[in-house]
Backbone as a chain_set.jsonl record, in Angstrom:
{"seq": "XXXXXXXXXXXXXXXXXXXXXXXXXXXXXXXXXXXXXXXXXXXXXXXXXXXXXXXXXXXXXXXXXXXX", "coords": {"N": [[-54.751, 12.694, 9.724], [-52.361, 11.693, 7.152], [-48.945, 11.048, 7.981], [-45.935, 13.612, 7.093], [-44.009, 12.063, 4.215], [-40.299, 11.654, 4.312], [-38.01, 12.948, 1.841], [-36.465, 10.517, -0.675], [-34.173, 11.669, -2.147], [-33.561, 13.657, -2.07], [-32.654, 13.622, 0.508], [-30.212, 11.56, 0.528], [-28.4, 13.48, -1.192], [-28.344, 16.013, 0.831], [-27.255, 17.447, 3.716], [-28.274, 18.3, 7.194], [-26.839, 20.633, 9.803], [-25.597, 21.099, 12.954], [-26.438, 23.482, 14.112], [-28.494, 23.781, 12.116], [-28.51, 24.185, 9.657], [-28.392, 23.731, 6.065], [-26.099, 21.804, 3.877], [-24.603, 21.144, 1.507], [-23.404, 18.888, -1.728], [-20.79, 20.032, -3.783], [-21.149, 21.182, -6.506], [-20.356, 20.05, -9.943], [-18.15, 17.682, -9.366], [-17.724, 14.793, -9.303], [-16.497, 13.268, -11.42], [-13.699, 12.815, -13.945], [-11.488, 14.252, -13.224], [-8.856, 14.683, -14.263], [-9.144, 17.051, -16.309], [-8.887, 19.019, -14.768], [-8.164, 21.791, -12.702], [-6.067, 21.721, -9.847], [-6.692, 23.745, -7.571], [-9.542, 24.254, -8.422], [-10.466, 21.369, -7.959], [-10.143, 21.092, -5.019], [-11.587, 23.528, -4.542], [-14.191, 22.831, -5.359], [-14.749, 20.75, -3.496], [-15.275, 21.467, -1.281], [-18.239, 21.341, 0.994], [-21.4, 23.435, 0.2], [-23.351, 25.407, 1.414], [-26.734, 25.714, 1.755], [-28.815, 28.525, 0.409], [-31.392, 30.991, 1.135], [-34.391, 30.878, -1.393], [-34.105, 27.739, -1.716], [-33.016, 26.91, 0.734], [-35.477, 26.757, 1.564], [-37.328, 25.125, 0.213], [-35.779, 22.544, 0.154], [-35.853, 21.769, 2.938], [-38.442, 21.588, 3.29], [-38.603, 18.805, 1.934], [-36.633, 17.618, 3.671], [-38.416, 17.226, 5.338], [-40.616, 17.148, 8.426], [-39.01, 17.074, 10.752], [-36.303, 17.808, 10.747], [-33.689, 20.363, 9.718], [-34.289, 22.206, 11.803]], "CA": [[-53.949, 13.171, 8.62], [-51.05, 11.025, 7.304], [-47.624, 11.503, 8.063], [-45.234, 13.747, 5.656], [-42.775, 10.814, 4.208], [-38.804, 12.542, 3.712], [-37.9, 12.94, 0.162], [-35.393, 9.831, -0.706], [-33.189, 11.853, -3.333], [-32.921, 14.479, -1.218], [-32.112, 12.947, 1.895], [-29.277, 11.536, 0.071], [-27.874, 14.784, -1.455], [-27.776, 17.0, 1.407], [-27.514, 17.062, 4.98], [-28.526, 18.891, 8.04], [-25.834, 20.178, 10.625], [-26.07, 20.895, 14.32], [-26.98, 24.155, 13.876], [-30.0, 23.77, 11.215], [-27.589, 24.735, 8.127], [-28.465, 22.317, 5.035], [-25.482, 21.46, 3.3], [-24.873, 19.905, -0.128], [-21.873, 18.848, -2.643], [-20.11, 21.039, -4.609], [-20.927, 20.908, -8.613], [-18.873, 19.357, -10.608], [-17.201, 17.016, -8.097], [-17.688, 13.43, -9.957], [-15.149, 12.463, -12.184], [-13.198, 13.982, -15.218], [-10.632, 15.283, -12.654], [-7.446, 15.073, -14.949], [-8.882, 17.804, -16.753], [-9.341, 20.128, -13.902], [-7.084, 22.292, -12.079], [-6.015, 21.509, -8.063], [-7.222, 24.852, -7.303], [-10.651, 24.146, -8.951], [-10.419, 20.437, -7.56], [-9.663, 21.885, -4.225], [-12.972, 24.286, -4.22], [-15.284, 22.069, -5.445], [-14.559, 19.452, -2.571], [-16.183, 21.763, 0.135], [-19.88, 21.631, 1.067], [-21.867, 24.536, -0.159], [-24.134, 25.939, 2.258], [-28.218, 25.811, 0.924], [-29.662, 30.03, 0.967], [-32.66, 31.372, 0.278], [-35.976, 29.514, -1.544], [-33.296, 26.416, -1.944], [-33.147, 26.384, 1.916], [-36.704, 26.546, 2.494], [-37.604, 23.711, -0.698], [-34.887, 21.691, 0.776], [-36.271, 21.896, 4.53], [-39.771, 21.092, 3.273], [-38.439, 17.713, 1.354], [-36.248, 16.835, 4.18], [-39.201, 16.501, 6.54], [-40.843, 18.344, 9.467], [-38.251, 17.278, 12.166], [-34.74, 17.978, 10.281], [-33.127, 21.164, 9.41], [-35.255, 23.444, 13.102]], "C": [[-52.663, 12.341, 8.552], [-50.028, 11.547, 7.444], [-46.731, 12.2, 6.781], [-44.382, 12.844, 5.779], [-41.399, 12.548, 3.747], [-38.517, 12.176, 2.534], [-36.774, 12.0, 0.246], [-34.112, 10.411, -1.499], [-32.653, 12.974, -2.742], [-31.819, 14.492, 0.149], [-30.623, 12.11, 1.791], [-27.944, 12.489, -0.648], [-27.979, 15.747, -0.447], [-28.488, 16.896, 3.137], [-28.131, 18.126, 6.166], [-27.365, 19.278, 9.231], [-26.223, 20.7, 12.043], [-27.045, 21.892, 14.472], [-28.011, 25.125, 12.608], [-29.138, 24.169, 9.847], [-28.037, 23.604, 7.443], [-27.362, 22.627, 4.118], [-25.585, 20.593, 2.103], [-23.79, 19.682, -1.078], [-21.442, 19.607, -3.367], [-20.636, 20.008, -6.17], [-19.861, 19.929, -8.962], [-17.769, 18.268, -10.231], [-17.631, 15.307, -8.249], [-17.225, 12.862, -10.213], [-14.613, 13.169, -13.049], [-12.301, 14.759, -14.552], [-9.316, 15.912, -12.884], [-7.484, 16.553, -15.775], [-9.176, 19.206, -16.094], [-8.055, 20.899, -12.884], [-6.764, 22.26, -10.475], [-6.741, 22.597, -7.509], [-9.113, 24.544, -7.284], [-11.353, 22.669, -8.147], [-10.939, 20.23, -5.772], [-11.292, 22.761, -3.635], [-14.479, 23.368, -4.12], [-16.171, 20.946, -4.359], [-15.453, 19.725, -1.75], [-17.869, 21.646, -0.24], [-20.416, 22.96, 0.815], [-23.22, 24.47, 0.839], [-25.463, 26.467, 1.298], [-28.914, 27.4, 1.577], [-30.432, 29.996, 0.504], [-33.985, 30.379, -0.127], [-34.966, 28.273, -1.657], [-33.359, 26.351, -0.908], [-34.51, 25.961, 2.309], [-37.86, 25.315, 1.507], [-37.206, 22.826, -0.002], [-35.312, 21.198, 2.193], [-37.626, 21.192, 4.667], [-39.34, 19.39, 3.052], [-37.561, 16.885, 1.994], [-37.659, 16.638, 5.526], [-39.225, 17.394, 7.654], [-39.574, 18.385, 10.478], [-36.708, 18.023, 12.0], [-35.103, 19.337, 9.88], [-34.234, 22.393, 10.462], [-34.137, 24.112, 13.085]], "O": [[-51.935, 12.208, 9.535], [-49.981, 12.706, 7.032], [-46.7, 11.651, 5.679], [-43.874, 12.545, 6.86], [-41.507, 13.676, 3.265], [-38.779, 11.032, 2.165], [-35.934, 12.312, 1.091], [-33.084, 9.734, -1.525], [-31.465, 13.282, -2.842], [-30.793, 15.055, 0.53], [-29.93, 11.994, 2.801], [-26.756, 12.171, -0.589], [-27.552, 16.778, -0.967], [-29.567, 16.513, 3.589], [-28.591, 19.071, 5.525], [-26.855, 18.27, 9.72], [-27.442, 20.679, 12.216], [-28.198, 21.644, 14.824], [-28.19, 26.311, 12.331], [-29.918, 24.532, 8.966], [-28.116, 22.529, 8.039], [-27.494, 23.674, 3.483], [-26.352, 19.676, 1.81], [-23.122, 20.713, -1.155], [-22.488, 20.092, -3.799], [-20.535, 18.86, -6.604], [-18.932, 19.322, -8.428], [-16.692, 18.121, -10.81], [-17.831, 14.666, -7.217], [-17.132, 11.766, -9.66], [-14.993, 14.34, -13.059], [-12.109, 15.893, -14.99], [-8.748, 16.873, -12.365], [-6.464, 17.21, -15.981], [-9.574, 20.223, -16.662], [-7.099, 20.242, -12.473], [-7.5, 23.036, -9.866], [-7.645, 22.179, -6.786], [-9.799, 24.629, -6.266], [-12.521, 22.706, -7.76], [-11.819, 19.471, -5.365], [-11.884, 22.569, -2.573], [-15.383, 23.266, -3.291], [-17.323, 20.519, -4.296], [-16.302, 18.932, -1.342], [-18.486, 21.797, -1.294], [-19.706, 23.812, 1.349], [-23.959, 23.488, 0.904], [-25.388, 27.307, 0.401], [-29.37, 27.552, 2.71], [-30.646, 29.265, -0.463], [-34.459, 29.456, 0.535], [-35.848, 27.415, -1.695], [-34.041, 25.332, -0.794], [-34.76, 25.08, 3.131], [-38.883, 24.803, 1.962], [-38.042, 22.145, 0.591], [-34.988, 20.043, 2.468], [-38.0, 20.491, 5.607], [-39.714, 18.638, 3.952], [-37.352, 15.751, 1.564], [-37.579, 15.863, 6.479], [-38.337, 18.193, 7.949], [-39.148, 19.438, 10.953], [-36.11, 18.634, 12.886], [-36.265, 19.693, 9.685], [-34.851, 23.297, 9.898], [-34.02, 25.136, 13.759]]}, "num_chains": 1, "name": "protein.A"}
């Protein structure tokens, strides 16, 4: 049986951390920042933590060994 390959678009958008959490960028967090408020600027910055069927999509498409 061949090997599963890791999804490339994924594997670029969101990471894995020590303890199996998949992380991923905040929305909105591109460009266009003059018309945004520090506050808003500010939120967006942090990593958002992947729950639910998004963790367990995400887990499949990074590949058997990442996100145990």
């Amino acid at each position: 049986m061949p090997k599963q390959k890791t999804n490339s678009s994924t594997k670029k958008r969101m990471r894995v951390t020590g303890t199996g959490k998949i992380m991923r960028e905040g929305v909105n967090n591109q460009h266009k920042f003059e018309g945004k408020s520090s506050a808003r600027k500010r939120r967006v910055a942090e990593d958002q933590v992947l729950t639910g069927g998004d963790r367990a999509k995400a887990r499949k498409l990074l590949g058997k060994l990442k996100g145990r």
